[in-house]
C-alpha positions as CSV (number, residue, x, y, z in Angstrom):
1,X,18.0,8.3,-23.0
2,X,16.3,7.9,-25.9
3,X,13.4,5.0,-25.4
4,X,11.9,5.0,-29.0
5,X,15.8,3.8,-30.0
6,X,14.7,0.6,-28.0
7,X,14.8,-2.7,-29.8
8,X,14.2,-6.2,-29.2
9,X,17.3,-8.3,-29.4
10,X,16.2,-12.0,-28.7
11,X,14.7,-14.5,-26.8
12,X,15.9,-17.4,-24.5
13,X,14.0,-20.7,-23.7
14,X,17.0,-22.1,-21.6
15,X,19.4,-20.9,-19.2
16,X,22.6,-22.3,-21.4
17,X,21.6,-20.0,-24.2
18,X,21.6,-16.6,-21.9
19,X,24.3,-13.9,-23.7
20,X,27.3,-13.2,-21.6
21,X,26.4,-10.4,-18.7
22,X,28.2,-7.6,-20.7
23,X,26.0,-4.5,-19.6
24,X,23.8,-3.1,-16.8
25,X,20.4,-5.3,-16.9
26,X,16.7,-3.7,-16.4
27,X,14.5,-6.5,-15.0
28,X,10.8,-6.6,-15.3
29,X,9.0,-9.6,-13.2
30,X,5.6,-10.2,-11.8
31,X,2.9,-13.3,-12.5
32,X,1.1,-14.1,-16.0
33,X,-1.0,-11.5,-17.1
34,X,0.0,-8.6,-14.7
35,X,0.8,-7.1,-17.9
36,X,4.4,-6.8,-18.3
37,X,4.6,-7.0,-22.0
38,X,2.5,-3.5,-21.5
39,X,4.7,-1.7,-19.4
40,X,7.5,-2.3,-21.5
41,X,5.3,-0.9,-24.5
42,X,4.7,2.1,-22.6
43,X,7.9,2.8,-21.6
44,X,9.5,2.3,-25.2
45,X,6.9,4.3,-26.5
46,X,5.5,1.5,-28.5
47,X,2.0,-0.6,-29.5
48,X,3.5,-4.1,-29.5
49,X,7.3,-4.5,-29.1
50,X,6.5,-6.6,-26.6
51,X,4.4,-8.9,-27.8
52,X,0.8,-8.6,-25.5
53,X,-1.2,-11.7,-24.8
54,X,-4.7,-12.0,-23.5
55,X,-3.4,-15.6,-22.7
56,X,-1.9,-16.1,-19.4
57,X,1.3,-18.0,-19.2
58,X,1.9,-16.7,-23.0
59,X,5.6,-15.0,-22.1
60,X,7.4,-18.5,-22.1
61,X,11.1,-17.3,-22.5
62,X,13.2,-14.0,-21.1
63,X,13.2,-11.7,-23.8
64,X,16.0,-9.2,-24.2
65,X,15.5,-5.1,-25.3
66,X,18.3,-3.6,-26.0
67,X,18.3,0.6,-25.3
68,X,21.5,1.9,-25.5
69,X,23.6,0.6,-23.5
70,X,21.5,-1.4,-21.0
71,X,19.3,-4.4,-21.8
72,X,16.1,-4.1,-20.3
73,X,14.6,-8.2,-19.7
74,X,11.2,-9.5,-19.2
75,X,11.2,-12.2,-17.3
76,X,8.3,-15.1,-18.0
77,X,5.2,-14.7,-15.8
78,X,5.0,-16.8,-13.2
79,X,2.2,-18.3,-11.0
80,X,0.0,-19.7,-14.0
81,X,-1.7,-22.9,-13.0
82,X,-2.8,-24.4,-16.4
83,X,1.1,-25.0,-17.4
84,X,2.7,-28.9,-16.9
85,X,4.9,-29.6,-14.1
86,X,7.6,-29.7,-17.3
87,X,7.3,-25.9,-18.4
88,X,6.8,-25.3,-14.6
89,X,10.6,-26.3,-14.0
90,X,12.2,-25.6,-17.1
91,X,10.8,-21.7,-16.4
92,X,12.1,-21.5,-12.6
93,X,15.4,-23.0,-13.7
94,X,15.2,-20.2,-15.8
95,X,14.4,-17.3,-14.2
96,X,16.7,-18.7,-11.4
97,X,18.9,-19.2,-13.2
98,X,18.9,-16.1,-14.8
99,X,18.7,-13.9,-11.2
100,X,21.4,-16.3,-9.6
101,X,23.6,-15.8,-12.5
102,X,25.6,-13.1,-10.7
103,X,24.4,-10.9,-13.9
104,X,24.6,-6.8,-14.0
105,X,21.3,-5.8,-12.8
106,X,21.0,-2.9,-11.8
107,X,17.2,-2.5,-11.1
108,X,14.3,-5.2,-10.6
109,X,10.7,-3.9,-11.4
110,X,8.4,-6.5,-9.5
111,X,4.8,-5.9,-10.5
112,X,1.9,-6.7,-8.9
113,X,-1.8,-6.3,-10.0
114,X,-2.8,-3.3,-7.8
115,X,-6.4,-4.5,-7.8
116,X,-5.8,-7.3,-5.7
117,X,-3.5,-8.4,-2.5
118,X,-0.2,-9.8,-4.0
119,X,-0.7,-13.5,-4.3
120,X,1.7,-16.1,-2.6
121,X,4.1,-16.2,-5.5
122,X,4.0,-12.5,-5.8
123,X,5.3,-12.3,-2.1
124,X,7.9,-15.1,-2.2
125,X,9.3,-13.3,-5.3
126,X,9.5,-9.8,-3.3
127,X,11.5,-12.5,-0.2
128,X,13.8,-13.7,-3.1
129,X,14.7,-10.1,-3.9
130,X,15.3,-8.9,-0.4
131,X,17.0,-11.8,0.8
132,X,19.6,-11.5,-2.4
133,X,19.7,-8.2,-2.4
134,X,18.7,-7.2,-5.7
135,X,17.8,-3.5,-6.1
136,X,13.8,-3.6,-6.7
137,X,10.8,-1.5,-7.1
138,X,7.2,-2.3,-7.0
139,X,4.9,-1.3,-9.5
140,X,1.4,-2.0,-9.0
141,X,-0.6,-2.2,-12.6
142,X,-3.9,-1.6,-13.8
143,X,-4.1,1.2,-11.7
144,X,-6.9,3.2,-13.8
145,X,-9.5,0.4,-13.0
146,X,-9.6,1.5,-9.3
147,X,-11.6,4.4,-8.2
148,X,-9.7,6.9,-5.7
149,X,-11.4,5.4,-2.7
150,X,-10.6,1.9,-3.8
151,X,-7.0,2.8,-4.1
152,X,-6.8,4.2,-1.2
153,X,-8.0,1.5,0.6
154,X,-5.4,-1.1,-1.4
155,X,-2.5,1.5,-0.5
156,X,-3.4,1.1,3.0
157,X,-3.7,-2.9,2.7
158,X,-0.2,-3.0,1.0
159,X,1.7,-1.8,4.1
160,X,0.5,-5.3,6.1
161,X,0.0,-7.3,2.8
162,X,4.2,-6.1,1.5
163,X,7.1,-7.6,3.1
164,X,9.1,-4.9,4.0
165,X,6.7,-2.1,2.5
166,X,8.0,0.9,4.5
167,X,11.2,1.0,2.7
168,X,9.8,-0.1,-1.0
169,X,9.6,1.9,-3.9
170,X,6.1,1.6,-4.9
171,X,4.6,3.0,-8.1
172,X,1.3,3.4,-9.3
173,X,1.1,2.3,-13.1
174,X,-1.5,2.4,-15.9
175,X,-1.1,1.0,-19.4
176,X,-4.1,3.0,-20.5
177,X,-3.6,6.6,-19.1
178,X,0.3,6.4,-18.7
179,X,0.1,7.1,-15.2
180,X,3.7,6.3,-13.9
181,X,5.3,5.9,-16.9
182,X,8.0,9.2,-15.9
183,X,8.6,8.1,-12.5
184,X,9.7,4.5,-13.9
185,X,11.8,6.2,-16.9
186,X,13.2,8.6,-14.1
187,X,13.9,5.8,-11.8
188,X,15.8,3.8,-15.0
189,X,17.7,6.9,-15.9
190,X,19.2,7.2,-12.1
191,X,20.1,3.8,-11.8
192,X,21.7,3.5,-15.1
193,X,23.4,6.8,-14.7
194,X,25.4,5.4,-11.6
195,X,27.0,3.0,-13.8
């Protein structure tokens, strides 16, 4: 797979104007600012064909990538408080939307900011995933602003602090050293290869 062929192919404000679920779908999820926009840079080999905001909240639509023949889609971040009740309901009947489409997804990336414990809407997303049974790994970001001992003590935390954790793929991801970028192109690669 060739990831510097990737491409954007558009945005979608409202659930009405999603494409038709024609090919196998690589999801990326995970609250404002977890950097999602970043991962997807790093994976396609790019400086900004995801657009990267300092601004929480700044990823208002799902954006479609299109590599090959998957799409890879970035969900908007969720979990930003300084958004009106309005956006707040137009982006979960969204993203609902979107997951409860019946759509071809083959894989869900669900990051959360290794730094800290997953937040309540971090955990209630990972519930959503198990309970429909959507394929998932965890990626924890921002991994190169933890020292070893610091990680190791977050690792440990994750196991009581993860729904589930024992059977999760977890991966440890950084923007800035590229730490975990070949185990998430790997993991892409097998899932998409099944199709």
């Amino acid at each position: 797979m060739n990831y510097n062929n990737a491409k954007f192919f558009a945005s979608y404000g409202k659930y009405e104007q999603l494409p038709p679920p024609e090919r196998l779908e690589i999801v990326f999820s995970g609250r404002s600012n977890v950097g999602k926009s970043s991962l997807i840079n790093k994976i396609f080999n790019r400086k900004s064909l995801a657009r990267v905001s300092a601004v929480p909240g700044k990823t208002a639509t799902i954006n479609f990538y299109e590599l090959e023949n998957i799409y890879m889609v970035d969900l908007p971040g969720y979990g930003y408080a300084r958004v009106s009740k309005e956006e707040k309901s137009r982006w979960n009947a969204l993203i609902g939307g979107y997951l409860g489409a019946g759509r071809e997804i083959a894989l869900v990336f669900q990051l959360v900011d290794f730094r800290h414990p997953p937040t309540a809407d971090d955990i209630a997303m990972i519930n959503f995933l198990i309970d429909g049974e959507f394929p998932f790994a965890v990626v924890l970001t921002k991994a190169d602003k933890l020292s070893k001992s610091q990680r190791s003590d977050r690792r440990a935390a994750l196991l009581n602090e993860l729904p589930c954790a024992e059977d999760i793929t977890i991966i440890e991801f950084s923007a800035e050293t590229g730490e975990g970028v070949d185990k998430i192109r790997e993991i892409i690669e097998e899932v998409t290869a099944a199709d």
